[in-house]
C-alpha positions as CSV (number, residue, x, y, z in Angstrom):
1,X,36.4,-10.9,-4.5
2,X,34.9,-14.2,-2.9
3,X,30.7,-14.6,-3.7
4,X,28.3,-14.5,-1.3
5,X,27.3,-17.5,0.2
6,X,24.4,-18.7,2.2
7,X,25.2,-20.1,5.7
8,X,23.1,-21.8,8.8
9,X,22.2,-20.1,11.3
10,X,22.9,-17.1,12.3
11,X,25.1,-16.0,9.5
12,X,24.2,-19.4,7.5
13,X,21.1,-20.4,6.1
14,X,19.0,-23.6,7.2
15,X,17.5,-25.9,4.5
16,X,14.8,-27.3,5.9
17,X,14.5,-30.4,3.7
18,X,11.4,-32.7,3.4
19,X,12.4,-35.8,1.9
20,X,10.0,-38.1,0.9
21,X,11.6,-41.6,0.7
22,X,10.2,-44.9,-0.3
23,X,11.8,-48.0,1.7
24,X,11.3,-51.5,0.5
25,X,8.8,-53.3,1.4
26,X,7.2,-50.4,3.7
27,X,5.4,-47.9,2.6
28,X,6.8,-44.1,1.7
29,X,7.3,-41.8,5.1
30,X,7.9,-38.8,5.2
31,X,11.4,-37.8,6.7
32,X,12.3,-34.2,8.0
33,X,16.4,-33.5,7.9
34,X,17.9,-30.3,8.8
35,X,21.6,-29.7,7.4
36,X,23.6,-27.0,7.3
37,X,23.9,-26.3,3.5
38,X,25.8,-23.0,1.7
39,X,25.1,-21.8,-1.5
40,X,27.8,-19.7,-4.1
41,X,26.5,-17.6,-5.0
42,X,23.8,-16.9,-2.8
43,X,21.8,-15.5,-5.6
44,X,21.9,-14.9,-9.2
45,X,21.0,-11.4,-10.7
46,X,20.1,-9.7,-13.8
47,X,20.4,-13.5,-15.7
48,X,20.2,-12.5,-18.9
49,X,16.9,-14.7,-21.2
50,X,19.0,-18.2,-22.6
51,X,22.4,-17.7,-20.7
52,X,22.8,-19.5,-17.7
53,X,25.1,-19.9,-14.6
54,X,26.4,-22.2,-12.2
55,X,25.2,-22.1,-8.7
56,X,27.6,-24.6,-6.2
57,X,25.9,-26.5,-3.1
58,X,28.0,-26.7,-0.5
59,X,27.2,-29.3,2.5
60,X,28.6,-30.8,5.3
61,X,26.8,-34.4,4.2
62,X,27.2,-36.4,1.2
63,X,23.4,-37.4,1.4
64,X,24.0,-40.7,0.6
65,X,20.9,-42.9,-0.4
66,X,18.8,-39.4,-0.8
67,X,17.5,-38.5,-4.4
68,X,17.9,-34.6,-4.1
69,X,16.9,-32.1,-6.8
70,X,16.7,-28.3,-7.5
71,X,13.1,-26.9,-8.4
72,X,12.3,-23.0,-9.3
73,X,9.2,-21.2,-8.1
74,X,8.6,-20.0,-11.0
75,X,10.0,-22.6,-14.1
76,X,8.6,-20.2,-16.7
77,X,11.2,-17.1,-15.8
78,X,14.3,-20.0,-14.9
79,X,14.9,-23.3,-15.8
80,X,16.9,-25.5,-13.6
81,X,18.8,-28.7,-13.6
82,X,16.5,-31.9,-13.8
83,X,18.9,-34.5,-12.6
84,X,19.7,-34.9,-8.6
85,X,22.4,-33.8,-7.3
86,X,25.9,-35.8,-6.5
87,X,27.5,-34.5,-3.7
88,X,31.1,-35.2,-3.3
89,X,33.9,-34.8,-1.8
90,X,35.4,-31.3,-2.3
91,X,39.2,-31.8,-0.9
92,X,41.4,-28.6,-0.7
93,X,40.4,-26.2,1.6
94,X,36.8,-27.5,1.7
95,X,38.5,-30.7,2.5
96,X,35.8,-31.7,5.4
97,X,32.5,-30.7,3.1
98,X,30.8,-32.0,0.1
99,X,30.0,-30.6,-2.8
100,X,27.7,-30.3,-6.0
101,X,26.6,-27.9,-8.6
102,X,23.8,-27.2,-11.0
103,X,23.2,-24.7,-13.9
104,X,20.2,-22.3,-13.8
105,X,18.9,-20.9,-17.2
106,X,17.1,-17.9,-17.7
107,X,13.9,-18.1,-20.0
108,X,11.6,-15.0,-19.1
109,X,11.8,-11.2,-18.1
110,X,10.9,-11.8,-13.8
111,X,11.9,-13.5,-10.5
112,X,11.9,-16.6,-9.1
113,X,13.8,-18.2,-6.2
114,X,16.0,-22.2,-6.3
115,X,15.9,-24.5,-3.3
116,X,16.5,-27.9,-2.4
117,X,13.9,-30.9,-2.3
118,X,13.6,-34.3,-2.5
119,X,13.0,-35.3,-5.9
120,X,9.9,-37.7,-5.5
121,X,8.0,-34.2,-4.4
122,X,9.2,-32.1,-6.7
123,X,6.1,-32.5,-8.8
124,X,3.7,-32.1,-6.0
125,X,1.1,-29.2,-5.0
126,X,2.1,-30.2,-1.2
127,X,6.2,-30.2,-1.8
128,X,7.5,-27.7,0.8
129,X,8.0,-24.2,-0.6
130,X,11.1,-21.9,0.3
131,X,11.2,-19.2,2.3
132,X,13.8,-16.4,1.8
133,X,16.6,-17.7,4.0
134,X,16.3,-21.6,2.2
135,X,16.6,-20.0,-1.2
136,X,18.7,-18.8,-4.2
137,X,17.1,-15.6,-5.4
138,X,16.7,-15.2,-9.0
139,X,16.1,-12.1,-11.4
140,X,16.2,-12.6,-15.3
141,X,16.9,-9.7,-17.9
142,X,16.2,-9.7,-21.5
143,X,19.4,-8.8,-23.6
144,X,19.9,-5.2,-24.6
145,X,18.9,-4.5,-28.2
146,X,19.6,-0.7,-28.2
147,X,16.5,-0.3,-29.1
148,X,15.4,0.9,-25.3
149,X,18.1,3.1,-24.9
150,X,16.9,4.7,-28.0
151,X,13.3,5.1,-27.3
152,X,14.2,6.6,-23.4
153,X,16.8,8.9,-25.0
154,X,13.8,10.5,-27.5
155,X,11.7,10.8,-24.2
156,X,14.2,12.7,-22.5
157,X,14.8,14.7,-25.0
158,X,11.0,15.3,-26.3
159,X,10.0,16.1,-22.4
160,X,12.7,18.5,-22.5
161,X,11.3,20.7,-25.1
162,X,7.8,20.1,-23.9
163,X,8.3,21.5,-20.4
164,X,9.9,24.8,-22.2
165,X,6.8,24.7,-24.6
166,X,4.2,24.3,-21.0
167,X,6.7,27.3,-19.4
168,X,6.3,29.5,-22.7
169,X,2.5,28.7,-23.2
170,X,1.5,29.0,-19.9
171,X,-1.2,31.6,-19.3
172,X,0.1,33.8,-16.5
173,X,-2.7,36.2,-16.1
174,X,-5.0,33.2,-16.3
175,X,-3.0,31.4,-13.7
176,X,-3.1,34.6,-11.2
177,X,-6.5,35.1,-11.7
178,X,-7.7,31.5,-10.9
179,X,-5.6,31.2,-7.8
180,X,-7.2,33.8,-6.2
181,X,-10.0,31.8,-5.5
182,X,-7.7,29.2,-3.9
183,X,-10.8,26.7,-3.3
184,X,-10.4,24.8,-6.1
185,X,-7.1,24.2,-6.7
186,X,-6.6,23.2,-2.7
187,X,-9.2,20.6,-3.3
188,X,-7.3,19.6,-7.0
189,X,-3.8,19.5,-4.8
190,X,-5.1,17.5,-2.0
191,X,-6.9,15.1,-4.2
192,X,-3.5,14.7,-6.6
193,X,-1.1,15.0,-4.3
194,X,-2.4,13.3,-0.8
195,X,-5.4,11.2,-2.2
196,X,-4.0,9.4,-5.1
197,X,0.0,8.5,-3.8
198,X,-1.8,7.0,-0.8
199,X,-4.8,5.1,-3.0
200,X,-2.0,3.8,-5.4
201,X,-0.4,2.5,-2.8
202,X,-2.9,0.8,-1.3
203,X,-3.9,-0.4,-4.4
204,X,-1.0,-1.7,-5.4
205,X,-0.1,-3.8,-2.2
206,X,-3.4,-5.1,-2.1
207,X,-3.6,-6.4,-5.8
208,X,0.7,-7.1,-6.1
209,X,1.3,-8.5,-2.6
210,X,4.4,-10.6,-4.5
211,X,4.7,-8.2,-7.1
212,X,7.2,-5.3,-6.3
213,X,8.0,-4.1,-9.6
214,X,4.3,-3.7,-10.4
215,X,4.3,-2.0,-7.0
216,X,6.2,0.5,-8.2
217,X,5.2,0.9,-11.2
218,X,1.5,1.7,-9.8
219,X,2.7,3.8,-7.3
220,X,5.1,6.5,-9.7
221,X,1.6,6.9,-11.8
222,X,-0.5,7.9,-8.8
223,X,2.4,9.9,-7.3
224,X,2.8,12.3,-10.7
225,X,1.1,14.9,-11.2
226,X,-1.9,16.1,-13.8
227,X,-1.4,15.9,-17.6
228,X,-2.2,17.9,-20.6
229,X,-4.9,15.5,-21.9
230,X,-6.5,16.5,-18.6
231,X,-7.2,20.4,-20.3
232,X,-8.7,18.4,-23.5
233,X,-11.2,16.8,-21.6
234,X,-12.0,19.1,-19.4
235,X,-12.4,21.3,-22.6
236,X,-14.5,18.5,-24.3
237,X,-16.5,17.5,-21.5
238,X,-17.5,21.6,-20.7
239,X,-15.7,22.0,-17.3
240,X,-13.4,25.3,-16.3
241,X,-10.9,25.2,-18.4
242,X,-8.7,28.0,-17.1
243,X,-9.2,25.9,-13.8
244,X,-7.9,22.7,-15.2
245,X,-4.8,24.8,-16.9
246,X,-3.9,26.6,-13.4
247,X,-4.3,23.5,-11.8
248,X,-2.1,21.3,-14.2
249,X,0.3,24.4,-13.9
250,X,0.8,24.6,-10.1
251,X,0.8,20.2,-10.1
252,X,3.5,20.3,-12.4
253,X,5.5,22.4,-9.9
254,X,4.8,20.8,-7.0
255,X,5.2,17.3,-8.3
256,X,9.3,18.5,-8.1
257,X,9.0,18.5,-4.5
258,X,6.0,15.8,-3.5
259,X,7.1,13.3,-5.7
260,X,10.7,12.7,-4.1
261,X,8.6,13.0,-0.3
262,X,6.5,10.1,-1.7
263,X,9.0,8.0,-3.0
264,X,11.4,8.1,-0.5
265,X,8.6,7.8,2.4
266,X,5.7,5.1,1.1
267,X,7.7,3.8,-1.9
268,X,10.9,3.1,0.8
269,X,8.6,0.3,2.0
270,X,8.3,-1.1,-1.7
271,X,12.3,-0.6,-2.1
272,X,12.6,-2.5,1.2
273,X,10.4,-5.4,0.9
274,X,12.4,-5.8,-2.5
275,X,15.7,-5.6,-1.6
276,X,15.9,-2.6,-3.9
277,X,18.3,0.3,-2.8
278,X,16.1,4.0,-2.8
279,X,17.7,5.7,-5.4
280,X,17.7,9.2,-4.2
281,X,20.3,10.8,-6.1
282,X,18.4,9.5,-9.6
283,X,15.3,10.9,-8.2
284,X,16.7,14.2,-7.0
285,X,18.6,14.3,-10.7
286,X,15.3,13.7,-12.8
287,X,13.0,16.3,-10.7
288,X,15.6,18.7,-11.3
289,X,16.5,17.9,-14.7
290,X,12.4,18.4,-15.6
291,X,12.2,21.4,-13.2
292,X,15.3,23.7,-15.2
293,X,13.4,23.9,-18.6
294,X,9.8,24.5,-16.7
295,X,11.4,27.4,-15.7
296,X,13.6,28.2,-18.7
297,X,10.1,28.5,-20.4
298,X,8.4,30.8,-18.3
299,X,11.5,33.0,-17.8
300,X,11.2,32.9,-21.8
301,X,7.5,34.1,-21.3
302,X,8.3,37.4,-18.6
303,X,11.2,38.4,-20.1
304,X,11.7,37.3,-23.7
305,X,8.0,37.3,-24.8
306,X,8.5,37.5,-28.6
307,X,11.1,33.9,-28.2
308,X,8.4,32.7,-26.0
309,X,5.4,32.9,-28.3
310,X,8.2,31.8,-31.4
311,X,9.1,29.0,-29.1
312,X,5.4,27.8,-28.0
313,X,4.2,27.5,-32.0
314,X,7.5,25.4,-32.9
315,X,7.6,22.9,-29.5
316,X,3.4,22.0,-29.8
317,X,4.4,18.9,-32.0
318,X,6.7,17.2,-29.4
319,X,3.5,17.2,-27.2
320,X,2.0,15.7,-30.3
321,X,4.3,12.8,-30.9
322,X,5.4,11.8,-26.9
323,X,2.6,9.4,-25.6
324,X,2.5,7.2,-29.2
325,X,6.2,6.8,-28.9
326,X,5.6,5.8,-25.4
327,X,3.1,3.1,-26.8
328,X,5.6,2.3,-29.5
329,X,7.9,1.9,-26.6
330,X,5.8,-0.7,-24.9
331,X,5.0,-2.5,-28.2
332,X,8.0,-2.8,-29.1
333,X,8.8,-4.9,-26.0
334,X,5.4,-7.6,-26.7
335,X,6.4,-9.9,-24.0
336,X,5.3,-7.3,-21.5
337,X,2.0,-8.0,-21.9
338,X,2.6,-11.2,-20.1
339,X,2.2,-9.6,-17.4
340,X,-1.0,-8.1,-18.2
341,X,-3.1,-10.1,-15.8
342,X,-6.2,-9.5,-14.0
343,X,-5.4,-7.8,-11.4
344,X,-3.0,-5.7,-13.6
345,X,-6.3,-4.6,-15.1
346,X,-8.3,-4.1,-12.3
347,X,-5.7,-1.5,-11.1
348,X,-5.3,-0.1,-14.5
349,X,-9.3,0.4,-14.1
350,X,-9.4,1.6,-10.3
351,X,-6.9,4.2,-9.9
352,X,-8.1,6.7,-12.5
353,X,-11.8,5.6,-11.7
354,X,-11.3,6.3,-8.0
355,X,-9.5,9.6,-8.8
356,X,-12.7,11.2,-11.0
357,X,-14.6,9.9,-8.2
358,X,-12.7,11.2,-5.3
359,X,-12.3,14.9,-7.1
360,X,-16.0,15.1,-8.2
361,X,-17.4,13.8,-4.6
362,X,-15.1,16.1,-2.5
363,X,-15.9,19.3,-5.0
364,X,-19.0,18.6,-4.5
365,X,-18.9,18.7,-0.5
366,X,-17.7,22.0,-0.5
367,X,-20.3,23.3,-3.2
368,X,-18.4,23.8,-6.2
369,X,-20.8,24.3,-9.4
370,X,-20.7,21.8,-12.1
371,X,-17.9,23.3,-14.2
372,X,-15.0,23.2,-11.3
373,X,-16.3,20.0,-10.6
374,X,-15.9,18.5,-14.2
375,X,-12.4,20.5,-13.7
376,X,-11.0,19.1,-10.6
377,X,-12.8,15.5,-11.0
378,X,-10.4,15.0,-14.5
379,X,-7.3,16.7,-13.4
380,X,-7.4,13.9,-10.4
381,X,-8.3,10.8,-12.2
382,X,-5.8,12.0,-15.2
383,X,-1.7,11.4,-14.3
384,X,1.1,12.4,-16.6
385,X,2.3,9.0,-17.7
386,X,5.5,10.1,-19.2
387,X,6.8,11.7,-16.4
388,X,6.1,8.2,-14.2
389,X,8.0,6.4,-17.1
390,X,10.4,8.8,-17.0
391,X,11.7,7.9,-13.4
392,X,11.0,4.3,-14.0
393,X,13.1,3.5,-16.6
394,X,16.0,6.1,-14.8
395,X,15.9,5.1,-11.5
396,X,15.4,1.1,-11.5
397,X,17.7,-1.4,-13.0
398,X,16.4,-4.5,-15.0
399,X,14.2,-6.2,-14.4
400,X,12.4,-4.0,-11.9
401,X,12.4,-1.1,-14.7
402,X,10.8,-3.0,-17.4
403,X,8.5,-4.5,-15.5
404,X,7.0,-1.4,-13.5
405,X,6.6,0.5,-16.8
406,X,3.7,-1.6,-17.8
407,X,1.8,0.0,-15.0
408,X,2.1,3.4,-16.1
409,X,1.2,2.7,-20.0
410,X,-2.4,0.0,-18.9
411,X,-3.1,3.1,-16.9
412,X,-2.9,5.8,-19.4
413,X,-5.0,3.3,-22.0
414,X,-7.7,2.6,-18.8
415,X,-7.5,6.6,-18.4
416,X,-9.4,7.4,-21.5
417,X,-12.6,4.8,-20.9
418,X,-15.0,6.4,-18.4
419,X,-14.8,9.7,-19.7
420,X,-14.8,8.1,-23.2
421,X,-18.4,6.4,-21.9
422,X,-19.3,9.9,-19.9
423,X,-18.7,11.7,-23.2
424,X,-20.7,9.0,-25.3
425,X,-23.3,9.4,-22.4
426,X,-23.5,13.6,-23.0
427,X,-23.8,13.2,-26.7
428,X,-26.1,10.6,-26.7
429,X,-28.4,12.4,-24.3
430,X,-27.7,15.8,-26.4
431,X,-28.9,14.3,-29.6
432,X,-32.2,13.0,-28.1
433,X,-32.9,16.7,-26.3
434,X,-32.7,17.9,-29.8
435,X,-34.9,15.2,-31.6
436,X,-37.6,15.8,-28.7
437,X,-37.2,19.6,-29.1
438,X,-38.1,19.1,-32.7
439,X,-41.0,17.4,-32.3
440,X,-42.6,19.6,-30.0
441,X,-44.3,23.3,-30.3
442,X,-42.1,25.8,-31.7
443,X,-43.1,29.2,-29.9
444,X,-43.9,30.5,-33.5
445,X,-46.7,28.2,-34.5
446,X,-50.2,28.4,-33.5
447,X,-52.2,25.5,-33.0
448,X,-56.2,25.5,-33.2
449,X,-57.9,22.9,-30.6
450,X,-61.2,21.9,-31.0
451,X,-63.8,22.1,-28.4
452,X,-66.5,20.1,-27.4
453,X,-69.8,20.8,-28.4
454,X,-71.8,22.1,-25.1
455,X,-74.5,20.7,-24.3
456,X,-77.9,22.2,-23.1
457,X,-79.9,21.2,-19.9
């Protein structure tokens, strides 16, 4: 098989080279030429950190008397060749072109893209930057330890038993009591499932404009559905808990159908923009895969109640143990947190923040009391971030895998603040109600006030 190669117009590619040349005795000018140059391979992917590859220049000019060099957009994720390029002749059958070569190294998990300029501007804030047709795209891989293919194996296998645990546990009659009052849970399904896939996504392309990977990683999170550490809080913080369980219940099972709509719909724009194929069949494979022992469990629950109730005591520690090996997970891989910028914060912060907020205000519209609201406000603002990292790692290949995951883990850490701060807030305010309560009357004490003495006219 031949590689790819760029080309001019169009089926080539056109360099659009700004040379900056110093002449003797006059002073430097700025010189535009346009050459027809091809590039083998036309991009380099999955470059694994320290190895490095050769990229050949093809060109129908020998560029004689110009100084050209190769720069990277990003020098931190691939190093490049310092020295210009020599372009000679090639002979054989490239006998009428010229031709030179550098190496390209990879040095950090990312992207970047390799073009052409002259080498007095390659230092320069103003040196022309490359567009996608006048450039070699780049993606760099870390090497495989086993490690990840250990940790994503234990996942699988822990979310397994813990959707057979949620099918055994699950409270039926609860379930079919609660959704006969279907207000609430519409307002908890609208806000998860039409709400938060399009906030995320907005969020994300607003805050990651360059950034698919972090894209992606935003949008799985707000496209999954409620976890089971939104029943704790909701149990904590006083709201309707058999709510919150009916509501997590019917999100989990229609997350099977909503999150494939979602992610082949919105998230095919992400895939687009980033050259990434949609991987439906990997999607389809991991909704079904999570579906089957959802309803193993309950079948367990109707039919084989005494396995159901021996099953449900057994499974309750892989619940336990899943998110800190997620964290373990991520720790395990420090040089993530690179990519723990300020932006990758302010998302982390916003889409759970906007999700309490968008479940409390719209509960509120259509007069729930306080305890739904507490309810539906949680399970909104509360995603189930093993499921997101689930599909992440399964259906992206490296880089784009390992980078979107990040999203999923700063969000689940963000999750916990502002009902952290609301729960500080309640407990805080609790504690005072008491002291002031004990300083005041007690109903069972008397006390004598004295009265003026009158005085006669």
């Amino acid at each position: 098989m031949q590689p790819n190669m760029t080309k001019m117009t169009a089926s080539t590619l056109t360099l659009l080279l700004i040379v900056v040349s110093g002449i003797a005795g006059t002073p430097a000018s700025t010189v535009t030429f346009i050459e027809q140059i091809e590039f083998e391979p036309d991009s380099v992917r999955q470059l694994v950190i320290s190895l490095n590859e050769t990229v050949v220049v093809w060109s129908n000019e020998s560029f004689t008397g110009l100084s050209i060099c190769v720069a990277s957009t990003d020098s931190e994720v691939a190093i490049v060749t310092s020295e210009p390029l020599i372009f000679e002749p090639s002979g054989g059958e490239h006998h009428s072109k010229f031709r030179s070569s550098f190496e390209v190294t990879g040095n950090f998990l990312g992207y970047t893209r390799l073009y052409l300029l002259d080498c007095s501007s390659r230092n320069e804030s103003s040196a022309a930057k490359p567009d996608k047709e006048s450039s070699v795209f780049v993606s760099v891989i870390r090497e495989d330890s086993g490690m990840d293919n250990y940790i994503l194996g234990t996942i699988t296998v822990l979310m397994f038993f813990m959707y057979i645990n949620f099918g055994c546990a699950l409270n039926l009659p609860v379930v079919k009591k609660t959704l006969k009052r279907p207000i609430g849970i519409t307002i908890g399904l609208v806000s998860q499932f039409i709400f938060m896939p399009l906030m995320s996504f907005g969020l994300a392309r607003l805050l990651f404009p360059d950034q698919p990977a972090l894209q992606l990683g935003l949008f799985f999170i707000g496209s999954s559905p409620g976890g089971a550490a939104s029943n704790i809080w909701t149990l904590v913080l006083e709201g309707n808990l058999d709510l919150s369980v009916t509501m997590t219940a019917v999100s989990t099972f229609v997350s099977f159908v909503t999150i494939p709509i979602w992610v082949f719909s919105l998230g095919g724009v992400i895939f687009e923009e980033a050259n990434i194929g949609v991987p439906y069949v990997k999607i389809a494979v991991i909704a079904i895969t999570l579906f089957v022992p959802l309803v193993i469990g309950v079948l367990f629950q109707i039919f084989l109640p005494k396995v159901s109730n021996f099953l449900g005591k057994i499974l309750k520690p892989f619940a336990v143990i899943m998110l800190p090996i997620i964290i373990f997970g991520t720790f395990t891989n420090l040089y993530l947190f690179k990519f723990l910028t300020w932006q990758l914060g302010v998302a982390a912060i916003l889409d759970p923040l906007l999700g309490y907020l968008f479940g409390a205000i719209v509960s509120k519209l259509f007069g729930l009391d306080t305890r739904d609201t507490i309810a539906i406000s949680i399970e909104t603002g509360i995603q189930n971030t093993a499921i997101a990292v689930l599909l992440l790692k399964f259906a992206l290949e490296t880089p784009e895998s390992d980078i979107a995951a990040i999203c999923p883990v700063a969000v689940f850490l963000m999750t916990q603040i502002p009902l952290s701060i609301l729960l500080i807030f309640i407990k805080i305010r609790e504690c005072r109600g008491r002291k002031d309560a004990e300083k005041g009357i007690r109903p069972d004490e008397y006390v004598e006030i004295p009265l003026k003495r009158q005085i006669s006219t």
